[in-house]
Each structure stands twice: as structure tokens, then as C-alpha cells.
C-alpha positions as CSV (number, residue, x, y, z in Angstrom):
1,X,70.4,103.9,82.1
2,X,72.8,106.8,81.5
3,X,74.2,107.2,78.5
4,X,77.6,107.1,79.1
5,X,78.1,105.2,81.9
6,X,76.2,101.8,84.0
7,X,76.1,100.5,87.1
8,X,76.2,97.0,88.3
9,X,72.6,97.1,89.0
10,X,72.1,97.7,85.5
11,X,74.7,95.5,83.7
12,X,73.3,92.6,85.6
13,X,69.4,93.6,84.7
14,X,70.9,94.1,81.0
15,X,72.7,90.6,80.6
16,X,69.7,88.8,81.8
17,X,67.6,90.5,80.1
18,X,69.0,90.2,76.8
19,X,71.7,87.4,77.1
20,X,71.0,85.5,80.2
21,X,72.8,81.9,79.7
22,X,75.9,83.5,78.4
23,X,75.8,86.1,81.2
24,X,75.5,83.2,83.7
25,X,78.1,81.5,82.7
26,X,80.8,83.9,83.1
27,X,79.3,86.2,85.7
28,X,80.8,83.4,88.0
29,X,83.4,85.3,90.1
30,X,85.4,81.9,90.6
31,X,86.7,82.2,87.2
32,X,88.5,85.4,88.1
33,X,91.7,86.3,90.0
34,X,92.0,89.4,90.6
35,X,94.6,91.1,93.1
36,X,96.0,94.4,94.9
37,X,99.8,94.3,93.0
38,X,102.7,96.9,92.7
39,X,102.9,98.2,89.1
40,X,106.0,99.8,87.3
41,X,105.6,101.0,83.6
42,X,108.3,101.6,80.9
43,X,109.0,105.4,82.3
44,X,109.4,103.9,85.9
45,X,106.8,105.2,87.2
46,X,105.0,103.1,89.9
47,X,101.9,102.8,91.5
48,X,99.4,100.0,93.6
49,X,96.3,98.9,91.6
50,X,93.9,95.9,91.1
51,X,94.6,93.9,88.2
52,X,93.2,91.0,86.8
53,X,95.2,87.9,85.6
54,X,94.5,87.4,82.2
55,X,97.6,85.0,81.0
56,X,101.1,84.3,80.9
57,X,104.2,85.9,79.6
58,X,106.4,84.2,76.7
59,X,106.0,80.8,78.4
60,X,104.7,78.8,81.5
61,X,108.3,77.8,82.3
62,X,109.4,81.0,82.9
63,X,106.7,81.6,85.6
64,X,105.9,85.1,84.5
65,X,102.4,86.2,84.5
66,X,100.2,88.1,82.8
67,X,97.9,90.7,84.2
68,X,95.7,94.0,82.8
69,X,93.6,96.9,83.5
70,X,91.5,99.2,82.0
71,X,93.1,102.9,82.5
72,X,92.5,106.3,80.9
73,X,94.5,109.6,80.1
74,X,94.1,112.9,81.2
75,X,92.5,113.5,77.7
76,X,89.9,110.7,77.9
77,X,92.2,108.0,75.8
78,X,91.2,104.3,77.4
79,X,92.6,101.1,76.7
80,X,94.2,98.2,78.5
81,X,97.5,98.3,79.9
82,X,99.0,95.0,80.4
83,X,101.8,94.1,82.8
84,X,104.1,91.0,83.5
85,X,105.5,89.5,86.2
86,X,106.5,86.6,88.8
87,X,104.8,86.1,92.1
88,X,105.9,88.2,94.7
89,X,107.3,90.8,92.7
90,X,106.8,94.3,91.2
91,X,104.7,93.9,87.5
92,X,106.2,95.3,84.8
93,X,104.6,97.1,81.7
94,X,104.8,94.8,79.2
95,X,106.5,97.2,76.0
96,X,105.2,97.6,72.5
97,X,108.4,95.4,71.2
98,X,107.8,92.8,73.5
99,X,103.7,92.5,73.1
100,X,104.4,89.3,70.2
101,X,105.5,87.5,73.9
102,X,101.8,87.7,75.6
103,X,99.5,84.7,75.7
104,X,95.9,84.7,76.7
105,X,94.1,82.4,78.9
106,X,90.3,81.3,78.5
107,X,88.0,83.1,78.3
108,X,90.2,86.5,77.7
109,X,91.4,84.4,74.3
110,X,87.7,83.8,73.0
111,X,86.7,87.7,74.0
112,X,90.2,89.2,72.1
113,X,90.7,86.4,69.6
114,X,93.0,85.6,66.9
115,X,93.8,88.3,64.4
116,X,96.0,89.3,61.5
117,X,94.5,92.7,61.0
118,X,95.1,96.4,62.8
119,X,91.4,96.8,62.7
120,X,90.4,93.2,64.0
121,X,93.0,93.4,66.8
122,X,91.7,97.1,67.8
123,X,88.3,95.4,67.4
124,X,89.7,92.5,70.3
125,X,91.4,95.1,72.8
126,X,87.8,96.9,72.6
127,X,85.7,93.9,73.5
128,X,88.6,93.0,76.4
129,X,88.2,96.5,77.9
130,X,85.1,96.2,78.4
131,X,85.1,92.5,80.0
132,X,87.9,93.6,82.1
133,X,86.1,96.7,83.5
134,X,83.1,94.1,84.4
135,X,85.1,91.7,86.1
136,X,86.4,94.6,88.3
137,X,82.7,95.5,88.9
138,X,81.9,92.1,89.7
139,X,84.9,91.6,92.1
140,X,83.9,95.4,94.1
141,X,87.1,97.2,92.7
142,X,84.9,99.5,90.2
143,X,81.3,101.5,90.5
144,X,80.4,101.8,87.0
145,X,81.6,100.9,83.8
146,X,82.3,104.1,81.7
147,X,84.8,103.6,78.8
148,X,86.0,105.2,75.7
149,X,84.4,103.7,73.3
150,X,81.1,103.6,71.1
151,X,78.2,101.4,72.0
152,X,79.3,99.8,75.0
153,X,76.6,97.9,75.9
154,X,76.7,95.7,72.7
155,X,80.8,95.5,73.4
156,X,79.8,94.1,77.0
157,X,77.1,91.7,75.4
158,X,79.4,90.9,72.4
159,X,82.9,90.1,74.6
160,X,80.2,88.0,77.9
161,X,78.9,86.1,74.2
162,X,82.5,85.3,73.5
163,X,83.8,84.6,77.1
164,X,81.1,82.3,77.3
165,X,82.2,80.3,74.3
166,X,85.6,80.4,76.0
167,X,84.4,79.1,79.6
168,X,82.7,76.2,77.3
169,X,86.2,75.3,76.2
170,X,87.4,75.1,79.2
171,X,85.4,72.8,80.5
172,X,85.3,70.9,76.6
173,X,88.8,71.0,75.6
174,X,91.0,71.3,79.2
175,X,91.3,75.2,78.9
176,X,92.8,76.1,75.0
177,X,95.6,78.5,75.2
178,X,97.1,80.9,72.9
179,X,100.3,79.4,71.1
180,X,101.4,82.6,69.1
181,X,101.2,84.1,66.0
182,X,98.1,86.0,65.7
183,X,97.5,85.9,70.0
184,X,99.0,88.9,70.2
185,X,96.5,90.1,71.8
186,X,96.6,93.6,73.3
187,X,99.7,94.3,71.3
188,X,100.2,95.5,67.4
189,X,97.9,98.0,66.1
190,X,96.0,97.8,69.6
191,X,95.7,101.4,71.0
192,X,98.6,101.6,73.8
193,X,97.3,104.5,75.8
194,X,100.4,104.7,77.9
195,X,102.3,105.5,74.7
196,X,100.1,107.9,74.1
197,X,100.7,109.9,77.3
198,X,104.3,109.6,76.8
199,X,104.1,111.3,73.5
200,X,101.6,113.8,74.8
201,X,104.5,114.6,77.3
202,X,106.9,114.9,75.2
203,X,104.9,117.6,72.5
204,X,103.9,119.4,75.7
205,X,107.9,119.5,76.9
206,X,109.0,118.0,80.4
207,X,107.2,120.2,83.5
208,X,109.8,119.6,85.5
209,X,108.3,118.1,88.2
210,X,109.8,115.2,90.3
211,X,107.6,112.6,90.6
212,X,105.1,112.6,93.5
213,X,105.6,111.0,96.5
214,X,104.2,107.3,97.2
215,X,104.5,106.3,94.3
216,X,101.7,108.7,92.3
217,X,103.2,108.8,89.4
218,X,101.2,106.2,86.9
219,X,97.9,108.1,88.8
220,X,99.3,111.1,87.3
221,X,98.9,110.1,84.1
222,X,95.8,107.6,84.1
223,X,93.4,109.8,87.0
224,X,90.9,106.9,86.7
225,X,93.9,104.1,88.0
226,X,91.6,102.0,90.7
227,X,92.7,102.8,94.0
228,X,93.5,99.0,95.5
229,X,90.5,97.8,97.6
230,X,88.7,95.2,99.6
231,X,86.7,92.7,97.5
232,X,83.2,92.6,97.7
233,X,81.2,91.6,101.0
234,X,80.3,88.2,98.6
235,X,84.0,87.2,98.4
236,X,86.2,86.3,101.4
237,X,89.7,88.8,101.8
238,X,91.6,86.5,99.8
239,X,92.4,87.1,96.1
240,X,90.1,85.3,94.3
241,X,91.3,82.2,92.7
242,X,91.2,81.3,89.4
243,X,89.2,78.3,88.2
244,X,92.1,76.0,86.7
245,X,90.9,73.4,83.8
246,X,90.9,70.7,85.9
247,X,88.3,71.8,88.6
248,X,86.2,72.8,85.8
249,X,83.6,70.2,85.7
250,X,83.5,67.9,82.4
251,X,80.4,68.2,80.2
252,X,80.6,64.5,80.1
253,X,79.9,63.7,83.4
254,X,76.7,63.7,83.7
255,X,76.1,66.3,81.5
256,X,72.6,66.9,81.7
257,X,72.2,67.6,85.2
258,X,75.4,68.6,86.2
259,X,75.0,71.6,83.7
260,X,71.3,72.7,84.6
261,X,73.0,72.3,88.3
262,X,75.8,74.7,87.3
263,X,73.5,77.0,85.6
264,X,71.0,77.1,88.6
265,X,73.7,78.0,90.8
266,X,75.4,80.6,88.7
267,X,71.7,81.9,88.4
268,X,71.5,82.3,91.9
269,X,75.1,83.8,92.4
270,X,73.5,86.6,89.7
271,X,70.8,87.3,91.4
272,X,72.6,87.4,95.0
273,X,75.0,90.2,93.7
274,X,72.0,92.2,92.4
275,X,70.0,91.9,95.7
276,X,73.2,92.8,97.6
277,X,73.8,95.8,95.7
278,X,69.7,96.8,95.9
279,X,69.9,96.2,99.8
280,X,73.3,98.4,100.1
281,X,71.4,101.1,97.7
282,X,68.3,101.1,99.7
283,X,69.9,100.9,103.0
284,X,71.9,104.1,102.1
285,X,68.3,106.0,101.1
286,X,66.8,104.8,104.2
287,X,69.8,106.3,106.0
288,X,69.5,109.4,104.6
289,X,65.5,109.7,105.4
290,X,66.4,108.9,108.4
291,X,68.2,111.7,109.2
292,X,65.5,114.5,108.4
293,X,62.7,112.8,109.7
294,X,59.9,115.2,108.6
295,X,61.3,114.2,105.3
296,X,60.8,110.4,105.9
297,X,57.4,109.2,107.2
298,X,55.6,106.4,104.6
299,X,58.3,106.6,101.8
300,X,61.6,105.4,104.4
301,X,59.0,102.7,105.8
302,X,58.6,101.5,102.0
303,X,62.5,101.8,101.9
304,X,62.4,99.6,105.0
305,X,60.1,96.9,104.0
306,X,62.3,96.3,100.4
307,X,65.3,96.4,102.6
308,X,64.1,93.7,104.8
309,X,62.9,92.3,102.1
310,X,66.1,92.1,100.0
311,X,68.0,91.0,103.1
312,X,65.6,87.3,103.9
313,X,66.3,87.2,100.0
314,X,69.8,86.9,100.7
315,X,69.4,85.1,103.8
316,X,67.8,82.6,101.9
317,X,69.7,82.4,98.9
318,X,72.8,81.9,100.6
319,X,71.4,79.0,102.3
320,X,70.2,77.5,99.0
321,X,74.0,77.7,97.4
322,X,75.7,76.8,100.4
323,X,73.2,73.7,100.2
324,X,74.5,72.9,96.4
325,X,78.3,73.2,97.2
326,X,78.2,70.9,100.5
């Protein structure tokens, strides 16, 4: 592993490694929804981005949701930006005066959690970087998982640890919500990185320049903003649902074997990500051999055999899940 930043590949080899029931359980790509939305923040800047619904704003009545990603200046500051909105329409930065408003949905609550302090709450937004910049590896809208922050791989295992606990109450107690008061989750004494830009800006006095053309102006401040992009070739086009309480199955319904059922098939949906992403690797090495030839010889054959190898592994896999959901 690098030091700074992971792949899939190695996340996945990591959580089963070292956490593998907890990683199961919310390595699930059902639980996510994650979609391609306009964005606007509080200089009115825009942009297009994937970004991952990870609550509600003020109340459910007022039909606004909540939704995040992971961003970074141009000096390296990361953090999660979070931004409201109703279906259909342009999401809105949600402002440092209005952050008391946010409410978290399982299992971003459990991963965040409910604090009074400035460190506890930076503590939260940490753990919830990091889960967020998984999910978007998970869903094919991020390569590796590089953040600003110490330790990361005991932040991923830490918040998957906690986002387990928080799929368990969803399928325990109907999905707990945040009600207030210390759910403020990405909000006081979290780091706001887009406040930090702004005040970079303003030390550094206005350049002058008018703000780029299709709407590049949020990219200008955050370089690493995803670029909006097809889900992965394990998800269909659509944006990916998220599991509602009710679909969830019950721990008391059979709880012994539908849970060892669950946790086969999440299991299986672990492994068929990781042989997917081996099979594109290995295809892409076997390309490349394949174009110098005198280069290739027995090593692009072995590339061959593991590709074939990883594919009847998929192949058969796919088969087995599609046998459990019928």
C-alpha cells in the first residue's frame, strides 16, 4: 500500500482482512444513493458533481435533501461540503449559520455522531470524509481514497465499525434519525473548507477574473471536484437507490438464517467488486504486453490465464447472487 493514498483493490483486501463482518455489512452498494446533481455554493459559483445523499434538511416536510462530498483546496485543505435541496433542482451550499438545520440519516449518524464538543465534532466530519470518499469508490465515481488527514486507514476502519452499528439500527429500530441538538453534524467547529478558500481569496485580493465558462468555477477552487460519471459496470445507469427502513429485512424474521443469508450475499457482492476490479487491472496489463510483443511471451499468457480466470469467477458468482435474490 502507498502511504498516502489506496485503491479499491486494497481497501477491500484491508476491510476483510482486518474487519470483515462490519465491512460486509455496509460495503452493500444498495444502501447508497448517489447521483450526478448541479451544485451552487454560497459565492454562486456552480458546477456538476456526484454527491451522495446523506440526510434531510430542517425537516422531511419541507422535502429538502441533504447531500455531501469530499473536496479539497488548492492548498490541500479537505473536508466535506454539504448541500441542500429539492428534487429536480440546483443544490445549494448549505451555510455555516444554517448547519444547526442538517439531519443525518443511518448509517452517516452512527459514523458522525452526536457531539457537544469542537474536537468531537471535528473528530465526526473526519470519520465521515472518509466513509464518503469510499462510498464514491464503491459506486465508480473515485480511483483512490487520498484525504487530508492522519492515519486514514484506521479512520476508514473506525467510521465502516460505526456505519455498521448504524445499518444494525436500521434494520433493529426502523432507521433512527437525528432529531437536533448535538446532530449537527458537519457544521460547528467542523472544518468548512469552502470558507477557507473564500478567506484565502480574500487575503490574496480579488484576481479579477470572471468566472470560467460552464460553470468551472467551484472546480476552480476544489481541483479534486469529481467530474460526474457513469456508475460502475456492477450497477445499472440509474442512480442507485437508497435502502429505505422498511425494505431492510427485520432481525426477527428468521433471524438466524436470514442474517447468515444476508451476510453470504454481501460476502459475495465483496468479493465480485474485487475480482472485477483485478480482471479490469489485468486486462489493461495484458493489453499493454500485447502491444510489444517481444516484450510479452510467458508473462502476458500468465496475465491471460488470471484474466480468464477472474472472469468464470464472475461468471459464476453472478449466477450464485442472482440465484439468492430470485
Amino acid at each position: 500500500m502507498s502511504e498516502d493514498s489506496y485503491t479499491l483493490n486494497e481497501l477491500v483486501a484491508y476491510g476483510k482482512k482486518n474487519f470483515r463482518t462490519e465491512y460486509a455489512a455496509v460495503a452493500n452498494t444498495a444502501l447508497y444513493n448517489m447521483q450526478s446533481r448541479d451544485i451552487e455554493d454560497t459565492d454562486g459559483d456552480t458546477d456538476t458533481t456526484d454527491v451522495l445523499l446523506v440526510g434531510f434538511f430542517n425537516n422531511k416536510s419541507s422535502n429538502k435533501q441533504l447531500w455531501a462530498v469530499y473536496v479539497k483546496d488548492k492548498a490541500g485543505q479537505g473536508g466535506i461540503i454539504l448541500y441542500q435541496g429539492k428534487v429536480g433542482e440546483r443544490l445549494k451550499e448549505v451555510p455555516e449559520r444554517q448547519k444547526g438545520n442538517i439531519r443525518l440519516d443511518e448509517p452517516f449518524l452512527s459514523i458522525h455522531g452526536k457531539h457537544q464538543t469542537k474536537e468531537k465534532r471535528e473528530a465526526g466530519l473526519e470519520r465521515l470524509g472518509v466513509f464518503v470518499e469510499f462510498v464514491s469508490m464503491l459506486m465508480g465515481k473515485v480511483d483512490v481514497l487520498k484525504v487530508s488527514t492522519k492515519n486514514p486507514l484506521e479512520l476508514f476502519q473506525k467510521a465502516c465499525k460505526l456505519a455498521a452499528r448504524g445499518v444494525q439500527n436500521m434494520n433493529t429500530a426502523g432507521g433512527e434519525r437525528s432529531t437536533g441538538s448535538g446532530a449537527e453534524t458537519a457544521a460547528n467547529g467542523g472544518r468548512d473548507v469552502s470558507a477557507v478558500a473564500r478567506k484565502r481569496k480574500r487575503a490574496q485580493g480579488d484576481d479579477g477574473e470572471a468566472p470560467e465558462a460552464g460553470g468551472q468555477g467551484l472546480r476552480r477552487k476544489f481541483p479534486n471536484l469529481p467530474l460526474p460519471r457513469k456508475t460502475r459496470s456492477t450497477q445499472t445507469d440509474e442512480p442507485s437507490q437508497a435502502v429505505q427502513p422498511s425494505q431492510v429485512i427485520p432481525s426477527s424474521q428468521g433471524t438466524g438464517l436470514i442474517a447468515a443469508v444476508q451476510t453470504y450475499i454481501n460476502g459475495l457482492e465483496l468479493d465480485l467488486v474485487a475480482a472485477k476490479q483485478d480482471a479490469n487491472d489485468w486486462k489493461s496489463k495484458y493489453e499493454e504486453l500485447e502491444k510489444n510483443a517481444a516484450n510479452g511471451g510467458a508473462e502476458a499468457e500468465e496475465l491471460r490465464k488470471r484474466l480468464d480466470e477472474a472472469n468464470a469467477r464472475i461468471a459464476s458468482w453472478t449466477e450464485t447472487m442472482q440465484g439468492l435474490l430470485d
